[in-house]
LUMZARO-287994 format. One record per residue (C-alpha): residue in one letter; chain; x, y, z. Coordinates in nm, 2 decimals, m for minus. Example, Ala and Ser with C-alpha at 12.3 -4.5 7.8 and 13.67 -1.06 7.14 Angstrom:
BEGIN
[A,A,[1.23,m0.45,0.78]]
[S,A,[1.37,m0.11,0.71]]
//
This chain:
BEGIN
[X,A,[12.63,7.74,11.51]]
[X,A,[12.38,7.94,11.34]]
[X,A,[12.37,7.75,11.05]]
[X,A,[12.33,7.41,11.21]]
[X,A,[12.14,7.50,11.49]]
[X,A,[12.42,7.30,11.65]]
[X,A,[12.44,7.37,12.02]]
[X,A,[12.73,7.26,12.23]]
[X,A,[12.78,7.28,12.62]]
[X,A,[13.07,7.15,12.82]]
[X,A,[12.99,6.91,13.11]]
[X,A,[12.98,7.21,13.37]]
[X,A,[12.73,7.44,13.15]]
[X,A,[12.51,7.11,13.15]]
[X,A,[12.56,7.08,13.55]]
[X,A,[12.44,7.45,13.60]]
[X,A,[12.08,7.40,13.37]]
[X,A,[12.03,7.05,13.63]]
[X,A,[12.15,6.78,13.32]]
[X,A,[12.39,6.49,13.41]]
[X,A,[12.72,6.50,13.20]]
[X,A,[12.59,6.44,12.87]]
[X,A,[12.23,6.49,12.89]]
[X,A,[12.18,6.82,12.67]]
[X,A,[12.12,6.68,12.32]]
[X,A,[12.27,6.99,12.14]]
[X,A,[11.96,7.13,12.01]]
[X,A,[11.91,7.53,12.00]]
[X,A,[11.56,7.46,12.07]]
[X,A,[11.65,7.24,12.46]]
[X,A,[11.80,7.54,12.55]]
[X,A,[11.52,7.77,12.50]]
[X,A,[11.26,7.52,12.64]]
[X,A,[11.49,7.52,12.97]]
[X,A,[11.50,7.92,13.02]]
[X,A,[11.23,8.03,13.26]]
[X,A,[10.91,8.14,13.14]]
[X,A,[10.89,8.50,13.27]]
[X,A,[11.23,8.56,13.19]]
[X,A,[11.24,8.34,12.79]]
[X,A,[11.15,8.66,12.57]]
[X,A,[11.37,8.92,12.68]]
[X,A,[11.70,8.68,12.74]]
[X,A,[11.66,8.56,12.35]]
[X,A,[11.58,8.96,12.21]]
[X,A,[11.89,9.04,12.43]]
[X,A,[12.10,8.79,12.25]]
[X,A,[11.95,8.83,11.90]]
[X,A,[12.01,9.19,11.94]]
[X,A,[12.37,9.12,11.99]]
[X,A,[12.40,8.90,11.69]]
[X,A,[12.20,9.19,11.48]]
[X,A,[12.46,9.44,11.63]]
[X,A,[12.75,9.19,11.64]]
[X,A,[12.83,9.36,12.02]]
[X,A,[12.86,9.13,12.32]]
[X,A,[12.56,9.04,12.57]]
[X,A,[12.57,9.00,12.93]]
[X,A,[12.21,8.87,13.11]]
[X,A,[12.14,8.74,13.43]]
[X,A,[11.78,8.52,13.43]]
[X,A,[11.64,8.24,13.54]]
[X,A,[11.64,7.82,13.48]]
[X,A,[11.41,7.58,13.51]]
[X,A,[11.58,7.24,13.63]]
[X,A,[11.42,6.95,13.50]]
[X,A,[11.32,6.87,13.86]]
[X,A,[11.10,7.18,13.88]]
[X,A,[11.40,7.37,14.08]]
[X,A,[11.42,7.77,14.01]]
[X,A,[11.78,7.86,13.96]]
[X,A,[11.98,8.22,13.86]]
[X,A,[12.25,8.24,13.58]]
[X,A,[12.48,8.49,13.47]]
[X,A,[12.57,8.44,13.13]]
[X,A,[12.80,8.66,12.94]]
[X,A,[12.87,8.61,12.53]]
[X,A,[12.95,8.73,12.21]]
[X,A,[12.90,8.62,11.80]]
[X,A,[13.17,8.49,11.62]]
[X,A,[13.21,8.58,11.25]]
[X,A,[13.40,8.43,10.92]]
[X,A,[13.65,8.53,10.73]]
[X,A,[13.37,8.76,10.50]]
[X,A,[13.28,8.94,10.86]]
[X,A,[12.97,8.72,10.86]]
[X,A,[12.74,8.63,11.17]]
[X,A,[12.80,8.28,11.22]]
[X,A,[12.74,8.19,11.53]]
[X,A,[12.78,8.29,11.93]]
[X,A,[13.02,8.18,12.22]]
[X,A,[12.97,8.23,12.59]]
[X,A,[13.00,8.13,12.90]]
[X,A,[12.76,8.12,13.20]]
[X,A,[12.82,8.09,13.64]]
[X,A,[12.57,8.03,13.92]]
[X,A,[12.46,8.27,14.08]]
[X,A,[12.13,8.19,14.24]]
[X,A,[12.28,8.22,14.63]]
[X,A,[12.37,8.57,14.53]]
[X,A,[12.04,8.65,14.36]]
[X,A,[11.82,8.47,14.66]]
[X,A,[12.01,8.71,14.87]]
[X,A,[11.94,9.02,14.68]]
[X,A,[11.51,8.88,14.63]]
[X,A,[11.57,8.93,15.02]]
[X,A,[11.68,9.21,15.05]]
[X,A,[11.48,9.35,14.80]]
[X,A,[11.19,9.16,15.02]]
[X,A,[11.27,9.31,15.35]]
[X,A,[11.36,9.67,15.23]]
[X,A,[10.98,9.65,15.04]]
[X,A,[10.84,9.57,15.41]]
[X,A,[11.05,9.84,15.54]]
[X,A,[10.94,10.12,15.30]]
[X,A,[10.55,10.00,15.37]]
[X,A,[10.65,10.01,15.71]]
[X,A,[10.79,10.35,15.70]]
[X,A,[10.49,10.46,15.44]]
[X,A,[10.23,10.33,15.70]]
[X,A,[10.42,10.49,16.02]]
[X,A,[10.40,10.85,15.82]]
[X,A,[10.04,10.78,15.73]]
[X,A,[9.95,10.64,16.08]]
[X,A,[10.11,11.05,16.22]]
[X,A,[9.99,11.21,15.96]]
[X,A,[9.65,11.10,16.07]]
[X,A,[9.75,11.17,16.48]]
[X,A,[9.87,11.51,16.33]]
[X,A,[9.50,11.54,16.15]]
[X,A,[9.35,11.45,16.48]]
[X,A,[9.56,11.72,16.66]]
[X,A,[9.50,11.99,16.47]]
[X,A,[9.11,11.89,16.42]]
[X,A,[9.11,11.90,16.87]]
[X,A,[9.27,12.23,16.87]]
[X,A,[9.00,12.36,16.62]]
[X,A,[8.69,12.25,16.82]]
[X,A,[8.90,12.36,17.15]]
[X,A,[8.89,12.73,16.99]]
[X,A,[8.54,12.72,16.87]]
[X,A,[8.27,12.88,17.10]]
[X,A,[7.99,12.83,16.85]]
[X,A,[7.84,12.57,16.58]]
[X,A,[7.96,12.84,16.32]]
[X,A,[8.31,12.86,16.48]]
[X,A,[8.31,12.45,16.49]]
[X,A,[8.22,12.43,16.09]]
[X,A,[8.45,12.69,15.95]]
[X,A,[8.78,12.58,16.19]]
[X,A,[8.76,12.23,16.11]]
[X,A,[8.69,12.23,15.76]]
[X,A,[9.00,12.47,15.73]]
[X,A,[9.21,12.26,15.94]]
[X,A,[9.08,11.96,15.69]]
[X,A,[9.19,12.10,15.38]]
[X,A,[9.43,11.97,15.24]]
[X,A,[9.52,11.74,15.46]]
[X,A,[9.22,11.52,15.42]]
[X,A,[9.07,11.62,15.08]]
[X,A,[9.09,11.90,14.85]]
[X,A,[8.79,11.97,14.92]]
[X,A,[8.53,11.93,15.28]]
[X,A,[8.21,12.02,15.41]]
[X,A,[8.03,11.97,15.71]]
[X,A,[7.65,11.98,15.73]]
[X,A,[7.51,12.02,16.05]]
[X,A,[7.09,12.01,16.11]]
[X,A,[6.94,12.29,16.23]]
[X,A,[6.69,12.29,16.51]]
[X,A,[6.43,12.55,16.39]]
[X,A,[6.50,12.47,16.01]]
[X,A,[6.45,12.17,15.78]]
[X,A,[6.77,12.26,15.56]]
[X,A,[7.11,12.25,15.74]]
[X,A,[7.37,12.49,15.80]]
[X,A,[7.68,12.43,15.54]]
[X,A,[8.04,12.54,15.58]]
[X,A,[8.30,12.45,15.27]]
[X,A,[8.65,12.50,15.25]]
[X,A,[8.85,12.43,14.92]]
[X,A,[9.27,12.45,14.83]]
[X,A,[9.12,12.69,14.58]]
[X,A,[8.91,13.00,14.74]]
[X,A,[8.71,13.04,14.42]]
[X,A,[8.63,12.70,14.43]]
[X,A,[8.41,12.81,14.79]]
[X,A,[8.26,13.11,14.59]]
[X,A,[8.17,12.78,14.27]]
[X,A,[8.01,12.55,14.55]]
[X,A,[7.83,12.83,14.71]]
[X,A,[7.61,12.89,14.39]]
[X,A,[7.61,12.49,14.36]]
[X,A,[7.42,12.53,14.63]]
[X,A,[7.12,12.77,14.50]]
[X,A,[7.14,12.60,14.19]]
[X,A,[7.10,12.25,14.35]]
[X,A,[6.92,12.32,14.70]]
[X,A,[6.92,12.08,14.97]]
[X,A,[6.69,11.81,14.91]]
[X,A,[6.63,11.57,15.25]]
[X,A,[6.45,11.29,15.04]]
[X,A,[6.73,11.30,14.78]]
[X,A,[6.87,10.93,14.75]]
[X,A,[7.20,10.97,14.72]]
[X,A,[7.50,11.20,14.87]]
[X,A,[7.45,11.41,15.19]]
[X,A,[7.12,11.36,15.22]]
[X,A,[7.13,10.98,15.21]]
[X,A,[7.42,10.96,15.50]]
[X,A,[7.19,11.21,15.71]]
[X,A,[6.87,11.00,15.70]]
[X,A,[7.02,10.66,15.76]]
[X,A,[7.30,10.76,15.99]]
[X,A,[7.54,10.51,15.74]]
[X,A,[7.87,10.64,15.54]]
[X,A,[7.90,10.66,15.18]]
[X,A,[8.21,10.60,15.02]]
[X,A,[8.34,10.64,14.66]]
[X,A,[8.74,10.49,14.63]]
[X,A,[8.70,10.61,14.24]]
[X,A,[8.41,10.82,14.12]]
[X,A,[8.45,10.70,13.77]]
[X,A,[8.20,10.71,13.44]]
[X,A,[8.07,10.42,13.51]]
[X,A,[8.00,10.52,13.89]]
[X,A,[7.83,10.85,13.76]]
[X,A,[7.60,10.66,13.53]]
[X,A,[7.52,10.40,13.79]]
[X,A,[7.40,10.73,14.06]]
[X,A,[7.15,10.84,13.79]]
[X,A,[7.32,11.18,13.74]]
[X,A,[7.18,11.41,13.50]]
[X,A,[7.38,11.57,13.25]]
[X,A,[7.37,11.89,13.46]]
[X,A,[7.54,11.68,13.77]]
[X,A,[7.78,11.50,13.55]]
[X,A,[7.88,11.84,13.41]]
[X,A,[7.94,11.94,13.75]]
[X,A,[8.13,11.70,13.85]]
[X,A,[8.34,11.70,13.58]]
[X,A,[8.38,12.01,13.60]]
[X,A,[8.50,11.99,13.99]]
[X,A,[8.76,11.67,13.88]]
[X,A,[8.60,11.47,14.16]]
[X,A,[8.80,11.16,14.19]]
[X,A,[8.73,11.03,14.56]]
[X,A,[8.52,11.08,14.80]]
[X,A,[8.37,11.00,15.20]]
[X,A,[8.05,11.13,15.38]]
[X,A,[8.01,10.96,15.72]]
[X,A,[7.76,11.09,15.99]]
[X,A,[7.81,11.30,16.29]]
[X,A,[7.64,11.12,16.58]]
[X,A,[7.58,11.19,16.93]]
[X,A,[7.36,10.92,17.16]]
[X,A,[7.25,10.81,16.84]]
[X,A,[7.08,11.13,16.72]]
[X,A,[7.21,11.23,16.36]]
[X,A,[7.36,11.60,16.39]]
[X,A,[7.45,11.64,16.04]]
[X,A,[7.74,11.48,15.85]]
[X,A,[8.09,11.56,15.69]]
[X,A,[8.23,11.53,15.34]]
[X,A,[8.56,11.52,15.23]]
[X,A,[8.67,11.50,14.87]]
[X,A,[8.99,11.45,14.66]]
[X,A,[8.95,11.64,14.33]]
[X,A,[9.32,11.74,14.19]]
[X,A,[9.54,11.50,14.41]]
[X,A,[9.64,11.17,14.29]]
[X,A,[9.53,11.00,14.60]]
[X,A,[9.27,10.81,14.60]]
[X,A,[9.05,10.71,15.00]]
[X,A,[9.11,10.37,15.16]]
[X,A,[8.93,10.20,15.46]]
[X,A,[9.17,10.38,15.66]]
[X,A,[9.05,10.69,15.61]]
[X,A,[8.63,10.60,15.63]]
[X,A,[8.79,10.48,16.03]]
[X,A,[8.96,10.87,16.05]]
[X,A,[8.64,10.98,15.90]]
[X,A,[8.43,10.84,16.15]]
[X,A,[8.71,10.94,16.42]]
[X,A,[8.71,11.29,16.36]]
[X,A,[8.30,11.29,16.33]]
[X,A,[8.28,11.16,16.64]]
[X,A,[8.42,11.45,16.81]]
[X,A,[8.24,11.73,16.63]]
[X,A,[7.92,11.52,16.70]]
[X,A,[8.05,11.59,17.09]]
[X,A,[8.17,11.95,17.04]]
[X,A,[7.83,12.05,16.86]]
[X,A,[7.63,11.88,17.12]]
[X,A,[7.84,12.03,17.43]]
[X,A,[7.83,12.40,17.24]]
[X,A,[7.45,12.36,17.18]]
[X,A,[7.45,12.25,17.56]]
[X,A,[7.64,12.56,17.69]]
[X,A,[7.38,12.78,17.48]]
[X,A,[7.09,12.65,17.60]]
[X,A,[7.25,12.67,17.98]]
[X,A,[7.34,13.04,17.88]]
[X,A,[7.00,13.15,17.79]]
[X,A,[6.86,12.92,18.09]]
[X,A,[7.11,13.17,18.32]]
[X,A,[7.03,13.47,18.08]]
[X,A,[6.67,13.43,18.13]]
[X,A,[6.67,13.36,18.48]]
[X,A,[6.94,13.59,18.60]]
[X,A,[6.74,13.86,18.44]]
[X,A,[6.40,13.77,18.65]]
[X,A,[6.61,13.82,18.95]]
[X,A,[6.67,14.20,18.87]]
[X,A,[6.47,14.49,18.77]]
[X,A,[6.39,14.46,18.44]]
[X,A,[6.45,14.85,18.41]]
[X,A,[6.55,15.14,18.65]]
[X,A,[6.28,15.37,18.76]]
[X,A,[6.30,15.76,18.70]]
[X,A,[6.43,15.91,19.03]]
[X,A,[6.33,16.26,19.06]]
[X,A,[6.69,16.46,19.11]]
[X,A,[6.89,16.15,19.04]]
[X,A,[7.04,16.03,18.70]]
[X,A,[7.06,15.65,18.77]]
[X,A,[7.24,15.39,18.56]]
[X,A,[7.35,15.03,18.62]]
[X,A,[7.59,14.78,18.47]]
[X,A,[7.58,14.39,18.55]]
[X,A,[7.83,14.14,18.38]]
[X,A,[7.86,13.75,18.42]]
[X,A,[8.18,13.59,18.51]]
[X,A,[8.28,13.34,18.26]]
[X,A,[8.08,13.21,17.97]]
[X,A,[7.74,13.31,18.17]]
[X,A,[7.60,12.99,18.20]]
[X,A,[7.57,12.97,18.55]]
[X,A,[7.28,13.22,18.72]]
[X,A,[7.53,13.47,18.93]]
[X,A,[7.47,13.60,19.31]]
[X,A,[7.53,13.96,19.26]]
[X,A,[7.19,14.17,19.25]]
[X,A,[7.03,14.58,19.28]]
[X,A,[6.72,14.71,19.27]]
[X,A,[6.59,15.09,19.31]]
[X,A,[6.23,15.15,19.42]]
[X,A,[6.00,15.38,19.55]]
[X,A,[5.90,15.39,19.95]]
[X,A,[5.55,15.51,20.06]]
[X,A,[5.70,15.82,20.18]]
[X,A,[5.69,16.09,19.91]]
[X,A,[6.05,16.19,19.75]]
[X,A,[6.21,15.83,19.93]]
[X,A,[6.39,15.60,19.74]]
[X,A,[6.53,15.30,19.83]]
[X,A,[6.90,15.23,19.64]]
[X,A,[6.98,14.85,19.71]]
[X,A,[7.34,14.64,19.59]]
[X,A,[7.41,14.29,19.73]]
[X,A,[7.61,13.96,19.67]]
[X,A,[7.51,13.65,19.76]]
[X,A,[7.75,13.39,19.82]]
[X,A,[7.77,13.09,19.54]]
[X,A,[7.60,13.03,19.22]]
[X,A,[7.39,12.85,19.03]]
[X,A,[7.02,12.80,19.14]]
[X,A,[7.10,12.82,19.50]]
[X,A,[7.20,13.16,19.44]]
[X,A,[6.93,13.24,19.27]]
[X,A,[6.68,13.14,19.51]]
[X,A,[6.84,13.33,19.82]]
[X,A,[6.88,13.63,19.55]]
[X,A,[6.53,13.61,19.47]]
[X,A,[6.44,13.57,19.86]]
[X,A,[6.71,13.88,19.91]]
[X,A,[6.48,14.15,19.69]]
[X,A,[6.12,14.03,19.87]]
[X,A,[6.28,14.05,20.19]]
[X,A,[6.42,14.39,20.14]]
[X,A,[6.13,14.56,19.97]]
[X,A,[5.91,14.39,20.24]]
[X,A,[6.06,14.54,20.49]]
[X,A,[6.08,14.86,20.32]]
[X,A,[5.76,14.91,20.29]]
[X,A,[5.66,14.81,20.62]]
[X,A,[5.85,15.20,20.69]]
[X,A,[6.15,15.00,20.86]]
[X,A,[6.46,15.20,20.85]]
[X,A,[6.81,15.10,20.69]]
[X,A,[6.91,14.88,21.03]]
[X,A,[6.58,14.71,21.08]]
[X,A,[6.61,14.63,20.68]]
[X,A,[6.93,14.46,20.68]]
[X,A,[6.81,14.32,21.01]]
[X,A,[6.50,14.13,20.81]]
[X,A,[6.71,14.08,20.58]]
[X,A,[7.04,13.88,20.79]]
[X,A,[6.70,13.70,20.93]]
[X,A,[6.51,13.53,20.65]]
[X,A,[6.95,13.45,20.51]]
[X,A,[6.95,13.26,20.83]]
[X,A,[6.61,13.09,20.88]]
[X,A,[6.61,13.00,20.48]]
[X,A,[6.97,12.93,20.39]]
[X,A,[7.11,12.85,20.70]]
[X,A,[7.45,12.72,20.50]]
[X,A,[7.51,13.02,20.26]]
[X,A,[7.51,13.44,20.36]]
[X,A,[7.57,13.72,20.19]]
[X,A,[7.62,14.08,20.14]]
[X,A,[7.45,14.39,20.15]]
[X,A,[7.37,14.82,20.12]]
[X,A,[7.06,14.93,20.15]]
[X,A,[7.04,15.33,20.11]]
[X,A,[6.71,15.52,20.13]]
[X,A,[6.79,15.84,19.95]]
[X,A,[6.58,16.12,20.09]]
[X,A,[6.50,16.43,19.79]]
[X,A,[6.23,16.58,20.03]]
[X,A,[6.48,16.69,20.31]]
[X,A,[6.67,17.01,20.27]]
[X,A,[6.95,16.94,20.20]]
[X,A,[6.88,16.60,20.00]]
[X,A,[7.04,16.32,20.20]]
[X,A,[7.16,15.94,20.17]]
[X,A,[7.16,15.72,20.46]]
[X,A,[7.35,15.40,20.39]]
[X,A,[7.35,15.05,20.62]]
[X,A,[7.61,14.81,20.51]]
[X,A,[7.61,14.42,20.59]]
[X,A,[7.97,14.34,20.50]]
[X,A,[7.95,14.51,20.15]]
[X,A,[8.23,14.70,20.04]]
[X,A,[8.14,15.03,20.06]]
[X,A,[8.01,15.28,19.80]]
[X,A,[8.24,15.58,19.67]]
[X,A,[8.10,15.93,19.73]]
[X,A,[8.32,16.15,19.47]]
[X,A,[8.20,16.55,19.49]]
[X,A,[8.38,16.90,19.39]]
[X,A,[8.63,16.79,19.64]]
[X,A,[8.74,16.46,19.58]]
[X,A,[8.65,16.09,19.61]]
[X,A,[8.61,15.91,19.94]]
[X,A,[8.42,15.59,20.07]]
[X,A,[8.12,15.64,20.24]]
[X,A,[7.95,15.44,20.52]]
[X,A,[8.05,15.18,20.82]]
[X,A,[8.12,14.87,20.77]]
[X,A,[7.87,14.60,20.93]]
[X,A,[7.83,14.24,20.94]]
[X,A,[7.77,14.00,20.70]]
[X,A,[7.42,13.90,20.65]]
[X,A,[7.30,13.55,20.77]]
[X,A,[7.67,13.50,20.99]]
[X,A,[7.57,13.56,21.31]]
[X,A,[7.23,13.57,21.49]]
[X,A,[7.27,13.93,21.60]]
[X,A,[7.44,14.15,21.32]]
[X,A,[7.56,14.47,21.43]]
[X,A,[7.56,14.77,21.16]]
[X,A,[7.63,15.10,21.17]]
[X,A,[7.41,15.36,20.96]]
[X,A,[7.57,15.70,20.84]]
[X,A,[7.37,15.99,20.71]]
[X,A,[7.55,16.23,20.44]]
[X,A,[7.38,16.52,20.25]]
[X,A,[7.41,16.52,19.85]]
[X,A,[7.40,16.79,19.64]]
[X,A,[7.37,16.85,19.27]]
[X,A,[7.65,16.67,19.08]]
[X,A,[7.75,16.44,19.35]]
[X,A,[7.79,16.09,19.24]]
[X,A,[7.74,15.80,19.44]]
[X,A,[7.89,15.46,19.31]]
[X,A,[7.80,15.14,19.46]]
[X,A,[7.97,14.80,19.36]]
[X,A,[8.01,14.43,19.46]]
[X,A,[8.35,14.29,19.48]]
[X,A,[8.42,14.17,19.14]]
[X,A,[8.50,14.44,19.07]]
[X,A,[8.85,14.49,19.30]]
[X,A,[8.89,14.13,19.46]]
[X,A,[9.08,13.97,19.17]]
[X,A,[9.40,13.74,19.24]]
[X,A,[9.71,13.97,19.22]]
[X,A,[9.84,14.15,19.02]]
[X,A,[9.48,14.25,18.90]]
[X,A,[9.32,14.35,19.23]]
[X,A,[9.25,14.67,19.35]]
[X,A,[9.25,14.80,19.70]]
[X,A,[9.00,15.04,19.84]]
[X,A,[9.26,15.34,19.82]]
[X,A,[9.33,15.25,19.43]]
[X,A,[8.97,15.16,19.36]]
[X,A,[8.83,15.51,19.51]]
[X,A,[9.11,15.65,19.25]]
[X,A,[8.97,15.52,18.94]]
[X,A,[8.66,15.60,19.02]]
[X,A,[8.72,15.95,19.08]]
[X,A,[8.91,15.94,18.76]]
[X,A,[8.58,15.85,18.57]]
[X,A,[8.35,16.14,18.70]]
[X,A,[8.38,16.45,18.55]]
[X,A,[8.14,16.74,18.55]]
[X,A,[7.95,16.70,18.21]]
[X,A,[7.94,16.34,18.22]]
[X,A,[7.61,16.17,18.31]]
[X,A,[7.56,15.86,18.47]]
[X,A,[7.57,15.59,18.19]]
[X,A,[7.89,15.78,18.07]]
[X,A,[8.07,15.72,18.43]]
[X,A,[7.96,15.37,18.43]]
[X,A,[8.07,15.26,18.10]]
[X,A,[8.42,15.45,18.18]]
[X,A,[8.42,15.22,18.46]]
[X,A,[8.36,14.98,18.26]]
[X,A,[8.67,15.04,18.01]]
[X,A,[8.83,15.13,18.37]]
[X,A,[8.83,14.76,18.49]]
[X,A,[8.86,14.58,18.11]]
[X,A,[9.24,14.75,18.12]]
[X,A,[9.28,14.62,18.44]]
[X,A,[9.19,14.26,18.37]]
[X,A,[9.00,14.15,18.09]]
[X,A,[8.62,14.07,18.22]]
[X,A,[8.61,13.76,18.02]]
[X,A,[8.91,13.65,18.25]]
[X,A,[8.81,13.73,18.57]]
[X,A,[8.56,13.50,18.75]]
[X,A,[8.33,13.67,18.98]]
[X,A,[8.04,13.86,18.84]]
[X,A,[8.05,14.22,18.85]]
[X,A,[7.75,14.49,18.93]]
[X,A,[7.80,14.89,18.91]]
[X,A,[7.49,15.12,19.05]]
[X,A,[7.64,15.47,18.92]]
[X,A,[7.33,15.75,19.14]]
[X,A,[7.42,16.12,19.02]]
[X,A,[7.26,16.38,19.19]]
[X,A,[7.08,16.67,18.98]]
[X,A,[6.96,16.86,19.25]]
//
């Protein structure tokens, strides 16, 4: 009763707020006091919006018994008015429901747990997605440049909107930089970021910092209050304003405990802001381009290592043969960091107008090969120049394979081309090389008999031929990368002698026949696929 303040509950009502029969005193202002706390404000505008309205209410809310006990009513009412159509009071009626609404807090409870569940499953593959896509990045990179630009593009956006990696160079004191941004321009921006604000390795804060004490920096919210506390000028805070920065990591890349450099990743116009979660993928992903920088720096320095060697083990240029036009190819197998066992030389005998035209393979790699390589060439100019003749040569030569490497061989022509004689000739000893193609006005055929493979046996057996050359012959010599592939890419001798005959033609000088060879053998397999090095020793004859 509204104009009383009279309140009146039945027996049952009572029994539902936790009063014996009887123990509401009827005051407006016991009911209030009873209805819970968190729920007292809205449940009385709910029903004093109904009397304002004069419309019906219906609330479900909470108790408090007198014991302490939480329970849940559901009350439903309406105003009553006299006979002038004036408020004067309300009437309602009210249930238990607290079972009903423990059942739905539960459910409520367990489909909350479900959903984080769910949220953290997606993040947890999201991140194992990340971590895919960052190992199939460094799996196609072949160079520190490659590593940078792949996985900062493979970062964005999934980790950031924007990321950087920063890795130390070894011959300068500012490191290489690659960025990659959701927005292009945003690279072009940060690029003259970068003259305006060079590298500075003493610089307390940011990159710097995480590269000199190997520790991460992390930044949930960049916020004023973050900016003020870093120092930043007003050129900085402009900048970063400018670039929205709202959350950011930088974590080291490490290897043995040697800083490489470091990465950044940054969220600028996402909502999302980083969590501890992401420093550990941070660190994770680090990690492994700490290990892909090292192993790439590894494989460079192993290259020029083989580079430098392989190149001490042959000429370092082709003399000028009177009446011969002579040019030579040599590729690696593989990524050329192992010293290969294929070799030639070409070099003058004591006897005027004699050359001596040398191709061989030894067997293996690596720096066993290049020691029986580098024993090969003395042995063979040795003996040349002692005046032996192709037989006794080889025969030195199947000797010092057998006193020095007694476990390895290998393989073998020596040709002493001779301008003086009239007609010019070629005399050609093979040790269990495949023999060189003699192409002329007539056609292309193998020349030569096979012998035996150098360092084998203790007396080698090899059978010297003798053929005249004229002016525009051509004589190529190769080593067996060049046809022993596994099928369908090989080439027997029939189909080898072919293509070569298909690369000579009467204008075309010796380089020009051996880099037709070249393309030749690249449409036949590509040479970065193949693994046996290959040597070409193109001789055309000018006289």
């Amino acid at each position: 009763d509204m104009a009383t303040g009279e309140t009146r509950w039945d027996e049952r009502l009572e029994a539902l707020f936790g009063l014996p029969p009887g123990g509401f005193d009827g005051s407006f202002d016991s009911y209030v006091a009873q209805l819970h706390p968190a729920d007292r404000d809205w449940v009385l505008a709910t029903v004093q919006d109904a009397v304002a309205t004069r419309s019906s209410y219906r609330v479900e809310h909470r108790v408090l018994w007198p014991n302490g006990t939480d329970r849940w009513i559901a009350a439903a009412g309406g105003v009553t008015v006299d006979e002038h159509d004036v408020v004067t009071g309300t009437i309602g009626c009210a249930m238990d429901i607290t079972e009903r609404a423990q059942q739905d807090e539960e459910r409520a409870r367990l489909t909350a747990i479900a959903v984080d569940a769910a949220a953290s499953e997606r993040v947890q593959r999201e991140r194992l997605e990340f971590l895919a896509v960052v190992n199939e990045a460094l799996n196609q990179s072949h160079s520190v440049a490659e590593i940078m630009d792949h996985v900062t593009a493979a970062a964005v956006p999934r980790l950031g909107d924007w990321c950087s990696i920063y890795v130390l160079s070894r011959d300068h004191p500012t490191p290489d930089i690659a960025i990659a941004h959701i927005d292009p321009e945003m690279v072009a921006y940060a690029r003259q970021l970068q003259e305006r604000f060079p590298y500075d390795a003493d610089a307390e804060t940011g990159i710097p910092q995480v590269i000199r004490t190997g520790e991460p920096v992390f930044f949930p919210e960049i916020t004023e209050d973050l900016i003020t506390e870093l120092d930043a000028t007003d050129e900085e805070r402009a900048v970063i304003n400018q670039l929205a920065l709202r959350s950011a990591i930088a974590v080291p890349l490490i290897k043995h405990g040697r800083i490489l450099g470091a990465i950044q990743f940054v969220m600028s116009s996402s909502s999302r802001r980083y969590t501890d979660d992401d420093i550990a993928l941070a660190q994770t992903v680090a990690g492994r381009i700490a290990s892909s920088v090292e192993n790439v720096r590894l494989n460079e320095q192993q290259r020029t290592i083989a580079q430098t060697l392989q190149r001490s083990l042959l000429p370092a240029q082709l003399p000028d043969v009177p009446g011969a036009d002579i040019a030579v190819r040599y590729w690696a197998s593989g990524e050329g960091t192992e010293v290969g066992g294929d070799f030639y030389d070409v070099f003058a005998l004591d006897h005027p107008d004699q050359w001596a035209i040398v191709i061989g393979d030894v067997c293996g790699t690596g720096p066993e090969a290049a020691a029986l390589t580098a024993l090969a060439r003395h042995s063979i100019r040795d003996s040349a120049w002692h005046g032996d003749d192709p037989t006794q040569v080889l025969g030195a030569l199947a000797r010092a394979v057998t006193r020095s490497a007694p476990q390895s061989f290998c393989t073998a022509i020596y040709a002493q081309y001779d301008r003086a004689a009239r007609p010019a000739r070629l005399t050609i000893a093979c040790g269990g090389h495949p023999l060189p193609v003699h192409v002329t006005a007539h056609g292309a055929t193998p020349v030569g008999a096979p012998g035996t493979l150098l360092g084998m046996v203790p007396n080698p057996v090899f059978h010297p031929r003798t053929i005249t050359v004229t002016a525009d012959d051509v004589i190529v010599f190769y080593t067996d990368g060049a046809t022993d592939q596994p099928p369908p890419h090989d080439l027997d001798e029939a189909t080898f002698t072919a293509l070569i005959e298909r690369c000579v033609t009467a204008d075309a000088t010796a380089a020009a026949i051996a880099d037709r060879i070249h393309r030749q053998l690249e449409a036949v397999q590509p040479f970065d696929q193949r693994d046996d090095d290959i040597a070409i020793l193109v001789v055309r004859f000018t006289d």
